[in-house]
C-alpha positions as CSV (number, residue, x, y, z in Angstrom):
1,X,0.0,0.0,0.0
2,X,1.6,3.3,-1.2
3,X,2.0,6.1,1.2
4,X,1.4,9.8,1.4
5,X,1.3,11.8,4.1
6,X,-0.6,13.8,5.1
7,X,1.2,16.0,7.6
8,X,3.8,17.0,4.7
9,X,3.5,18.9,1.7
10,X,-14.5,4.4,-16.9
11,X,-17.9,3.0,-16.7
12,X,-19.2,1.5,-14.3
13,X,-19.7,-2.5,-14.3
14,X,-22.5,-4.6,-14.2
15,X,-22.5,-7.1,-11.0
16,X,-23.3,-10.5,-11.8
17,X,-26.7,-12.2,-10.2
18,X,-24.3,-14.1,-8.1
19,X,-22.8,-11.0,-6.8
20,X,-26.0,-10.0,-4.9
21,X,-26.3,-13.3,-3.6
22,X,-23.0,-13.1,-2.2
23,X,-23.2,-10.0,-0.4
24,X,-26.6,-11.2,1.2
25,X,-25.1,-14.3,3.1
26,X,-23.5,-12.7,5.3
27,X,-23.0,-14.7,8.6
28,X,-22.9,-11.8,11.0
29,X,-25.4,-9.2,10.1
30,X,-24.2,-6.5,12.4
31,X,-21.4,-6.4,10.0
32,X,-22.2,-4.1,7.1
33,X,-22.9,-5.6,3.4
34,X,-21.8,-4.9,0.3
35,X,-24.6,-4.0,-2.2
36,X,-24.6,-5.6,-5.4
37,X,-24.5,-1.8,-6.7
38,X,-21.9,-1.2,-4.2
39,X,-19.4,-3.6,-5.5
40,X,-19.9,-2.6,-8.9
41,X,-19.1,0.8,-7.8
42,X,-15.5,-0.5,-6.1
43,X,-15.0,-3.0,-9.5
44,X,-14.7,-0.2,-11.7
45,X,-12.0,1.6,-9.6
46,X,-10.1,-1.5,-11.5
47,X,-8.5,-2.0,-14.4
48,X,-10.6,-4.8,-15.6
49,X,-13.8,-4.8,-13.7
50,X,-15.4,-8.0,-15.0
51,X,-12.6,-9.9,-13.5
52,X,-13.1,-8.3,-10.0
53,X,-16.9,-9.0,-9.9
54,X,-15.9,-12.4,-11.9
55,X,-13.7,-12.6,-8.5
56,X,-16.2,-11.8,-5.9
57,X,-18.8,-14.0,-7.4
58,X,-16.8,-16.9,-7.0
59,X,-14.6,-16.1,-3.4
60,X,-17.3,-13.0,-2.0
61,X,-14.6,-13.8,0.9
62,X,-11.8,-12.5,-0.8
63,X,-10.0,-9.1,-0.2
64,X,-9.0,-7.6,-2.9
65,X,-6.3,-4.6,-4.2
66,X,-7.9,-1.5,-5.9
67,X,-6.2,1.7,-7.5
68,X,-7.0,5.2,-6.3
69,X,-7.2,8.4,-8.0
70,X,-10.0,7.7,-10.5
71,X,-13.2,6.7,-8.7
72,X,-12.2,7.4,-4.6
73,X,-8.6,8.5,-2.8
74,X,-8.8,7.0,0.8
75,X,-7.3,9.5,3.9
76,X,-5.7,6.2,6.2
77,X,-5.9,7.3,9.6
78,X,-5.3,5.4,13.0
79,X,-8.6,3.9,14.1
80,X,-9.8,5.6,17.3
81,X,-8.6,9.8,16.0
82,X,-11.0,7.8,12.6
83,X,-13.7,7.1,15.4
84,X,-13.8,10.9,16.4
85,X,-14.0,12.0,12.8
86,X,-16.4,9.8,11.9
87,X,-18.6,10.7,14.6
88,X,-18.4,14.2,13.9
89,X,-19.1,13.8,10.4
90,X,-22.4,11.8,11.3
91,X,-23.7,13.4,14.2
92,X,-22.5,17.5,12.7
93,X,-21.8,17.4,9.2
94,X,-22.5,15.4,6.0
95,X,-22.0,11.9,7.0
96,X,-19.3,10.1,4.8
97,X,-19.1,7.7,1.7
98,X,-17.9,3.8,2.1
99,X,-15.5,3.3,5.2
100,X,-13.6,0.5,6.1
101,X,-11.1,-0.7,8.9
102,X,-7.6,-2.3,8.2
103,X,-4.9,-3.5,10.3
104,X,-6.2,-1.2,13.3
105,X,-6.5,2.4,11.0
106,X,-9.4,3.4,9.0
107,X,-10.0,4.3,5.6
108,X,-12.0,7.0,4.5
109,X,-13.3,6.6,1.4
110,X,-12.9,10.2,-0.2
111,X,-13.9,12.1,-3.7
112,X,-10.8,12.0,-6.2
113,X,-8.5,14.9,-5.9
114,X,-8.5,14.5,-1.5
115,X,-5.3,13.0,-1.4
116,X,-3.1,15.9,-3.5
117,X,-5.4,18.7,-1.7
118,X,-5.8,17.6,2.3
119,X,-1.7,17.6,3.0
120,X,-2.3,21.6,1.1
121,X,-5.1,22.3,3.0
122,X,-3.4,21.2,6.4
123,X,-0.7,23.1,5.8
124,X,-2.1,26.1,4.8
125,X,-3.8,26.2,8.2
126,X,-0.7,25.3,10.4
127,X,-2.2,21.8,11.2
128,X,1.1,20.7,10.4
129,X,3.0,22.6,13.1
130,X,3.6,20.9,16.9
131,X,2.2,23.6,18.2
132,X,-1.4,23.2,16.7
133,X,-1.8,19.4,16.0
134,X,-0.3,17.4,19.5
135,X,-4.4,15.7,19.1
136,X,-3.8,14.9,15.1
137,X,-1.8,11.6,14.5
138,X,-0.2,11.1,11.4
139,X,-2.6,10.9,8.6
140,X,-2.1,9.1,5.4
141,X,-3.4,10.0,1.6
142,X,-3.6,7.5,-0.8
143,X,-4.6,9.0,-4.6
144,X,-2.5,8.7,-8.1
145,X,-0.3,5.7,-8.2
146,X,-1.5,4.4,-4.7
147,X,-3.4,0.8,-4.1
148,X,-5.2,-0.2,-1.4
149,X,-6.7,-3.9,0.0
150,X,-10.3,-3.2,0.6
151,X,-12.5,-5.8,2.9
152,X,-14.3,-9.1,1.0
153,X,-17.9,-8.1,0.1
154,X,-18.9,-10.5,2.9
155,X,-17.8,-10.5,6.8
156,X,-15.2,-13.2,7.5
157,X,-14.4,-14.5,10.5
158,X,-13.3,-12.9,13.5
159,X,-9.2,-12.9,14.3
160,X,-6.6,-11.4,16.3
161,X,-6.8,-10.5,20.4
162,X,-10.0,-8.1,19.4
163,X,-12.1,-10.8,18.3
164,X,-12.9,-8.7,14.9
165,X,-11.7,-9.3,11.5
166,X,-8.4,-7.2,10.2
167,X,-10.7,-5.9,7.5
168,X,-14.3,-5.3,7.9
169,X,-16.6,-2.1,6.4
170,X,-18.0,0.2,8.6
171,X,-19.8,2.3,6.0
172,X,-20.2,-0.9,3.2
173,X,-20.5,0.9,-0.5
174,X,-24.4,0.8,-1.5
175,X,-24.9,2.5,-4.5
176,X,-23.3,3.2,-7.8
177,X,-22.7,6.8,-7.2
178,X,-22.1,7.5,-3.3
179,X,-21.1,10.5,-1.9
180,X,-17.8,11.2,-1.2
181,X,-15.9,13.7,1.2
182,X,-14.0,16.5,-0.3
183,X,-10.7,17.6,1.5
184,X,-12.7,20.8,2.8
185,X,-14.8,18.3,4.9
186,X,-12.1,15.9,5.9
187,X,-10.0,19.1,7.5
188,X,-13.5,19.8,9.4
189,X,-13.9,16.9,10.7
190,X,-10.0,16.2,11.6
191,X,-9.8,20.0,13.3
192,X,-13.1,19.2,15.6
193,X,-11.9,15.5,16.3
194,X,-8.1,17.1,17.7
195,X,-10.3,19.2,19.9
196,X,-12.2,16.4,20.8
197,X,-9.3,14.8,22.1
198,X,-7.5,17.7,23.6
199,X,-10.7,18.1,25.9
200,X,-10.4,14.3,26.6
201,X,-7.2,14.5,27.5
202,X,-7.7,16.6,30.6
203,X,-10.8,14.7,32.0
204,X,-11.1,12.1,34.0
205,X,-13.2,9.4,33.4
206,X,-14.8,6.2,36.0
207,X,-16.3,4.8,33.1
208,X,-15.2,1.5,31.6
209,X,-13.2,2.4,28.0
210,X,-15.8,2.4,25.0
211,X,-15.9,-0.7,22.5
212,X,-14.7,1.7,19.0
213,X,-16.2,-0.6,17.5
214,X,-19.6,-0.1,18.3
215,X,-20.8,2.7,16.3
216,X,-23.5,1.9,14.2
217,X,-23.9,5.0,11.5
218,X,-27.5,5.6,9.6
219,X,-26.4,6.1,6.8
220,X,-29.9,7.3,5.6
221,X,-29.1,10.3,7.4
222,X,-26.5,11.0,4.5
223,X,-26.9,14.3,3.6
């Protein structure tokens, strides 16, 4: 997976009939599904989309490597500074497009473009500078030239010490042509999560840590 960071400066495919029978089999339904439209949708990010659905229809378990820069850039950011973004985004701004979790960050799924004009942005404002982002962890842009491994359309089993798989969707793609953040939004909801954190940081708290992974986002609020 290609790197950029972001503290420095086709048609779309038809899904097969056994796509949508793939993505509705899941065995844990509190894991979000891939829509038949939705995995068209990430197919065509490919070079030869056929062969990706061709894929999926036969191993709807299988993870699979997509370009960026064309149809999404993902913003890779560690998971729990992801959680605080994410919640800001649903509960304050626009909600978000497809997002997934890999190897304990989370990927944003964002419009083309986000990942030459986020680093710009955040340096523009003097997010980059100590002095202004101690609450913003390094955050990664994937665009032009970058790949990514984005989660099987269906929920596999559970793995490592959290008991969750090292890919899973939290947002699953549902539709041909989602929504996706622009950098504008992404700085937003980064900015308001840092402060989120810096508050946190000076409270204490009697309450037992909160499971990050159990947000549940409606995405019919999607504005």
């Amino acid at each position: 997976m290609s790197k950029r960071s972001c503290n420095h400066s086709g048609a779309l495919g038809t899904a097969p009939a056994g796509i949508a029978a793939s993505v509705h089999s899941a065995p844990d339904a509190s894991v979000a599904d891939v829509t038949a439209e939705g995995a068209a949708w990430l197919a065509s990010a490919g070079t030869y989309p056929r062969s990706t659905l061709a894929l999926w229809e036969e191993q709807p378990t299988a993870p699979v490597v997509l370009p960026c820069g064309t149809v999404f850039d993902i913003v890779n950011i560690p998971a729990i500074f992801g959680r605080r973004m994410l919640d800001r985004l649903w509960a304050e701004g626009p909600g978000t497009g497809p997002v997934a979790t890999y190897r304990g960050r989370m990927l944003i799924f964002a419009a083309p473009g986000t990942a030459q004009r986020l680093p710009s942005l955040m340096k523009w404002e003097e997010w980059g500078s100590p002095g202004r982002t101690g609450a913003i962890p390094p955050i990664l842009c994937h665009g032009t030239g970058d790949a990514v491994t984005v989660p099987p359309l269906r929920s596999t089993a559970p793995t490592g010490p959290t008991g969750r798989a090292a890919s899973r969707w939290l947002v699953a793609p549902d539709t041909r042509q989602p929504w996706l953040p622009g950098p504008e939004v992404l700085l937003w909801a980064a900015v308001r999560a840092a402060r989120d954190a810096a508050s946190a940081a000076v409270r204490i708290s009697i309450s037992p840590a909160a499971d990050q992974g159990a947000n549940v986002y409606d995405v019919s609020r999607r504005r």
